[in-house]
C-alpha positions in Angstrom: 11.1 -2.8 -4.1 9.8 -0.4 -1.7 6.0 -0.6 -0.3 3.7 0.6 2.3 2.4 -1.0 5.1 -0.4 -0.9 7.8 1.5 -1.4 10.4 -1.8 -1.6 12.7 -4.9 0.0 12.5 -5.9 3.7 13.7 -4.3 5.7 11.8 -1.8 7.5 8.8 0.7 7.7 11.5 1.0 3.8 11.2 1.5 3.7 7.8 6.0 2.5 7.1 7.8 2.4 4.2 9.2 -0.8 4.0 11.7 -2.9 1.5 10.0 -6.2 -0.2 12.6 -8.4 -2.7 11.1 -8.3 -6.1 8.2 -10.6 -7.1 9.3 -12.7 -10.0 6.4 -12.4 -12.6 4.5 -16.0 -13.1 3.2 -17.4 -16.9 1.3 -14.5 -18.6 2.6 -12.0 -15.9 4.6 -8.9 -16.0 6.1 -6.5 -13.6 4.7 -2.8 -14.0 7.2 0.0 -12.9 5.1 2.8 -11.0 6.1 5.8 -10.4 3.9 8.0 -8.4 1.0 7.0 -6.0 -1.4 8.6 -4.0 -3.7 7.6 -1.0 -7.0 8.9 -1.9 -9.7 9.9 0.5 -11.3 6.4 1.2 -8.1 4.8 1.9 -7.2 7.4 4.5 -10.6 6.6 6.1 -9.6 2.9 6.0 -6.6 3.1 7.3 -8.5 5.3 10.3 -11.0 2.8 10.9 -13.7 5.3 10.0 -14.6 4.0 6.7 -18.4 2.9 6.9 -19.8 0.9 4.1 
């Protein structure tokens, strides 16, 4: 499956698309096929280090 990763903080430009192998779902779990995604504004801030709480 494909996923995003921090690579290290500071900023969007260290954000890589990487492969992961499939989870397996446990007891009571189940796998949920998604689509689209979107990095709203307080993850951008996040990923920035900018975000104050």
């Amino acid at each position: 499956m494909k996923a995003i990763e921090l690579q290290s903080p500071g900023g969007l430009e260290n954000l890589r698309m990487v492969e992961r192998p499939m989870p397996e779902p446990g007891r009571q779990e189940m796998i949920v096929k998604v689509k689209a995604t979107a990095l709203n504004y307080r993850d951008a801030e996040i990923v920035r280090g900018s975000y104050h709480t």
